[in-house]
MARPARO-490091 format. One record per residue: residue number from 1; x, y, z of N, C-alpha, C in turn; residue in three letters. Coordinates in steps of 0.001 Angstrom, whole numbers, always signed. Example, Ala and Ser with C-alpha at 12.3 -4.5 7.8 and 13.67 -1.06 7.14 Angstrom:
REM residues 2
<pt resi="1" n_c1="+13190" n_c2="-5690" n_c3="+7800" ca_c1="+12300" ca_c2="-4500" ca_c3="+7800" c_c1="+13200" c_c2="-3300" c_c3="+7800" resn="ALA"/>
<pt resi="2" n_c1="+12850" n_c2="-2250" n_c3="+7080" ca_c1="+13670" ca_c2="-1060" ca_c3="+7140" c_c1="+12900" c_c2="+30" c_c3="+7870" resn="SER"/>
***
This chain:
REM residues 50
<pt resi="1" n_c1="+813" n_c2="-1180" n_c3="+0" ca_c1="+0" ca_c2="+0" ca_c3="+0" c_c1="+867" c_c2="+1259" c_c3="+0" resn="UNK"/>
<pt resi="2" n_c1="+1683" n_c2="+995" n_c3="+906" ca_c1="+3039" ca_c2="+2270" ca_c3="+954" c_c1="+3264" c_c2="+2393" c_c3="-454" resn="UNK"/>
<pt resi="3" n_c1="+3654" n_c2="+1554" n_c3="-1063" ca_c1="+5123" ca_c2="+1225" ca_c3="-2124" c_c1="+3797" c_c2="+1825" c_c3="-3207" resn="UNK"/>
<pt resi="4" n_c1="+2287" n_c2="+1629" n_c3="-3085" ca_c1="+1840" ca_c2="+1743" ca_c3="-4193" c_c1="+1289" c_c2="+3641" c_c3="-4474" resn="UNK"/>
<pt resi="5" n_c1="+1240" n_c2="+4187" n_c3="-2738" ca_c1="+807" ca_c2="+5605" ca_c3="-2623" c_c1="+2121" c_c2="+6340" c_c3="-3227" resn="UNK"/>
<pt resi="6" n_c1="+3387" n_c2="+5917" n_c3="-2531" ca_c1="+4874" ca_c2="+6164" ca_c3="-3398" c_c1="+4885" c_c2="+6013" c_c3="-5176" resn="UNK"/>
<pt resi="7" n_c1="+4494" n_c2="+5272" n_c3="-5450" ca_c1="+5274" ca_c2="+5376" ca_c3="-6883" c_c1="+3912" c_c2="+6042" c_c3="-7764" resn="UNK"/>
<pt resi="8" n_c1="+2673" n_c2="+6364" n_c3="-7347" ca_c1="+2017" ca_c2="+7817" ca_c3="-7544" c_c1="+2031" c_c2="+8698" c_c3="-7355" resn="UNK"/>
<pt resi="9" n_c1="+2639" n_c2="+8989" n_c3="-6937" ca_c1="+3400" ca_c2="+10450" ca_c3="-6628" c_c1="+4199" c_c2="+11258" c_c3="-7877" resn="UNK"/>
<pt resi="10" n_c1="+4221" n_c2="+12170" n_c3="-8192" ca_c1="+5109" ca_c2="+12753" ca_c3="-9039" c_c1="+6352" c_c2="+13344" c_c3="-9049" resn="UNK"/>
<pt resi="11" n_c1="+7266" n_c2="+13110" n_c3="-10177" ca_c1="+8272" ca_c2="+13599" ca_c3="-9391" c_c1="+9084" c_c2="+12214" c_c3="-9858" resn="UNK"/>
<pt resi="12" n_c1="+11274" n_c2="+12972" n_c3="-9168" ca_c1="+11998" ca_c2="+12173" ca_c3="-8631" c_c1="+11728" c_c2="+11746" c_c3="-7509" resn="UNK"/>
<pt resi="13" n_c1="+12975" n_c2="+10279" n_c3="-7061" ca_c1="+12623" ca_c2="+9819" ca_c3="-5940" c_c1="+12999" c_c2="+10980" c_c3="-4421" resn="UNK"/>
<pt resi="14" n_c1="+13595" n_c2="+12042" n_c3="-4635" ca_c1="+13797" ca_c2="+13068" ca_c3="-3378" c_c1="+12727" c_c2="+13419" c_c3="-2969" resn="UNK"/>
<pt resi="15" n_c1="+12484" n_c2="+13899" n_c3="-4380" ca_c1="+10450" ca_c2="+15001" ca_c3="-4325" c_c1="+9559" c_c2="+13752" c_c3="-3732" resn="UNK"/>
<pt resi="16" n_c1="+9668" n_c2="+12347" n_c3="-4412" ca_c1="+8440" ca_c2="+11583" ca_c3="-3539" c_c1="+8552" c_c2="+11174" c_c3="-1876" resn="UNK"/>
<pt resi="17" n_c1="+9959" n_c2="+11369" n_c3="-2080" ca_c1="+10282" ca_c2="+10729" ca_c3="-393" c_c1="+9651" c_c2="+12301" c_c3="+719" resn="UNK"/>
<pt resi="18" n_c1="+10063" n_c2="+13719" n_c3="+305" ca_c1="+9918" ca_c2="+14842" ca_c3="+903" c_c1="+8358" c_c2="+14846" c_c3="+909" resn="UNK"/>
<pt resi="19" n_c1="+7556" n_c2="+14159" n_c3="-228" ca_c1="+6152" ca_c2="+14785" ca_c3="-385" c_c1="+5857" c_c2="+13478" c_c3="+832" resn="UNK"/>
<pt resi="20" n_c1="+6235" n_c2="+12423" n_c3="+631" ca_c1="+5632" ca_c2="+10768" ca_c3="+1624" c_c1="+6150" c_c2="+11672" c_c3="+3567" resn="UNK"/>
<pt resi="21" n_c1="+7146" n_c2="+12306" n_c3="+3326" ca_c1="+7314" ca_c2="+12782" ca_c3="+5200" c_c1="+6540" c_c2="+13428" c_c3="+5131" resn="UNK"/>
<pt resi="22" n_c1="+6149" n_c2="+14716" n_c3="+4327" ca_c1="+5117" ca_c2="+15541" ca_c3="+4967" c_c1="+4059" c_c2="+15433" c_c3="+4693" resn="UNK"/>
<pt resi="23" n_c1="+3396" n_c2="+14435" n_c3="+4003" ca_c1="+2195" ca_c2="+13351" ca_c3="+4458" c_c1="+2054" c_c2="+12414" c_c3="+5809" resn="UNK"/>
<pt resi="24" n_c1="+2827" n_c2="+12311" n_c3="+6286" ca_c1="+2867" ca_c2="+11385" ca_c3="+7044" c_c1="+3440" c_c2="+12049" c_c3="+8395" resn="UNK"/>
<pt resi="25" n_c1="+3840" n_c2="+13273" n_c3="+8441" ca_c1="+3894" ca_c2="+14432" ca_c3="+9112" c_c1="+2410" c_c2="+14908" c_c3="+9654" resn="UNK"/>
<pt resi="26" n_c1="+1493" n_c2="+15243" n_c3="+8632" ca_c1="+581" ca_c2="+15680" ca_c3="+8602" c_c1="-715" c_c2="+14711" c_c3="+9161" resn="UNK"/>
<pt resi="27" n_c1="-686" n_c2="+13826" n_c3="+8430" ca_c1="-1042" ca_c2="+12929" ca_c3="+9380" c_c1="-780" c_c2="+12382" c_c3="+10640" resn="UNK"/>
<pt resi="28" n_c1="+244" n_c2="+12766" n_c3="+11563" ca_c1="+483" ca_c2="+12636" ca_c3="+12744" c_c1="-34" c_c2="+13600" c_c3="+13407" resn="UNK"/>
<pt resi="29" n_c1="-110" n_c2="+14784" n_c3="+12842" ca_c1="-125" ca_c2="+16055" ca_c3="+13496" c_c1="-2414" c_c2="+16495" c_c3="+13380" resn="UNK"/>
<pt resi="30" n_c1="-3232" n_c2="+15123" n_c3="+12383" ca_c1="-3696" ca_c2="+15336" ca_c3="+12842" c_c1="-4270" c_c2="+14469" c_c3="+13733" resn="UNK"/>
<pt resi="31" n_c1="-3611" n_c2="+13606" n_c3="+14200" ca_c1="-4095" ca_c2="+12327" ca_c3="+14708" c_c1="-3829" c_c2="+12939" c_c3="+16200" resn="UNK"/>
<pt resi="32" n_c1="-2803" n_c2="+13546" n_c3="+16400" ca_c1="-2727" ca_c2="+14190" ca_c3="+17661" c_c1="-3709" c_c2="+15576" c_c3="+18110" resn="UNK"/>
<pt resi="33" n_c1="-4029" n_c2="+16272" n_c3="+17239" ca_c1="-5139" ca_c2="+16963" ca_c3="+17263" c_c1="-5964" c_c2="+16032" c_c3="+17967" resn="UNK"/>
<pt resi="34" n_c1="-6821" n_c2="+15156" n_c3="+17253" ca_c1="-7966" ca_c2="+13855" ca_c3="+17461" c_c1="-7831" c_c2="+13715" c_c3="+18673" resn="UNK"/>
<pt resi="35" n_c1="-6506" n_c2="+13297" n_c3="+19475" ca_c1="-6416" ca_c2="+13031" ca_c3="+20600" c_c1="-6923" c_c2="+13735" c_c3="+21552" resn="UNK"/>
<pt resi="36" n_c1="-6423" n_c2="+14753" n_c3="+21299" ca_c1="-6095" ca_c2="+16103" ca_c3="+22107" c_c1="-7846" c_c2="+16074" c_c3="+22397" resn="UNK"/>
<pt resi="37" n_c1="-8340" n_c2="+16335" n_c3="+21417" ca_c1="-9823" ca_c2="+16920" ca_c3="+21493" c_c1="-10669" c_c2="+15286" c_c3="+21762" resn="UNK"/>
<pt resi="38" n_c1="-10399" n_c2="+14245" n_c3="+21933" ca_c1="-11023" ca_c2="+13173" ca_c3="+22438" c_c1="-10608" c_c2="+13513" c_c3="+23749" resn="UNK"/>
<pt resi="39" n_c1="-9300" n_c2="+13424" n_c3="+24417" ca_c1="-8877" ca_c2="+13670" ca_c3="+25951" c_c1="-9816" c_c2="+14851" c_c3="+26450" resn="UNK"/>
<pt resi="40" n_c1="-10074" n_c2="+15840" n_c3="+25907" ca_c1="-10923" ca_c2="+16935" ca_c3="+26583" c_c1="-11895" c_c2="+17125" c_c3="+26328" resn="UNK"/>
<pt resi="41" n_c1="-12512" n_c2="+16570" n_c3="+25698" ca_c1="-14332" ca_c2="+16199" ca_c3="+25599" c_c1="-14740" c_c2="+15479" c_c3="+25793" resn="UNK"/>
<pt resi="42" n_c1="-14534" n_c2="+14277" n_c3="+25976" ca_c1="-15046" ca_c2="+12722" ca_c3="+25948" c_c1="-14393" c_c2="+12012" c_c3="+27036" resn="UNK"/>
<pt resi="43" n_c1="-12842" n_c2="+12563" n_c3="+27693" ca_c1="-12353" ca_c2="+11432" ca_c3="+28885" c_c1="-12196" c_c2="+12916" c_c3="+29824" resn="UNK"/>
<pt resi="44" n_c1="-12352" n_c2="+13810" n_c3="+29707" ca_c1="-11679" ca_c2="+14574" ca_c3="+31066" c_c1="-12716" c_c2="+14738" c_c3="+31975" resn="UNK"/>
<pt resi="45" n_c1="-12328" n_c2="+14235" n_c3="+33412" ca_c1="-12875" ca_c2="+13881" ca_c3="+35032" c_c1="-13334" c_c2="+15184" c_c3="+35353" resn="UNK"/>
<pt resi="46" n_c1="-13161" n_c2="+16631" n_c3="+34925" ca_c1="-13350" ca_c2="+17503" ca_c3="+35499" c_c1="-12295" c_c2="+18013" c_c3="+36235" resn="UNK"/>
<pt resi="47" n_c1="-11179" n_c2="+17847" n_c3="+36063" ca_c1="-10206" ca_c2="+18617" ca_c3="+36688" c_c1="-10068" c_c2="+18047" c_c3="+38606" resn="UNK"/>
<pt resi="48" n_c1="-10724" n_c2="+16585" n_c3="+38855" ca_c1="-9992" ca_c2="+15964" ca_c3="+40125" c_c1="-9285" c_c2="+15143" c_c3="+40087" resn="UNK"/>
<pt resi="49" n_c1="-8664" n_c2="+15191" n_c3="+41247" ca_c1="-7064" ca_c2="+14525" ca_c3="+40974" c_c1="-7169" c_c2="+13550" c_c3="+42085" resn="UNK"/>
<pt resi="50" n_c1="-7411" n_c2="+12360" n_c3="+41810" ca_c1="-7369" ca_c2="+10732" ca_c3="+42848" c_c1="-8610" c_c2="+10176" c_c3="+42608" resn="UNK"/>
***
């Protein structure tokens, strides 16, 4: 699946490898968003501690 999103890409292999990190950059960055906003809407106790 990797090897097949890679060699659609355009471009030399630098440009596909730079475009595959900051895909995959971006996708981290929004998966941590996701988190972020699942932890504080859906799991946070209200601010007690024990």
């Amino acid at each position: 699946m990797i090897r097949r999103i890679y060699q659609s890409l355009p471009g030399p292999s630098p440009v596909r490898i730079l475009a595959m990190t900051l895909i995959a950059l971006l996708l981290l960055a929004v998966l941590l968003v996701f988190y972020e906003w699942l932890g504080t809407t859906l799991l946070d106790s209200g601010g007690s501690i024990g």
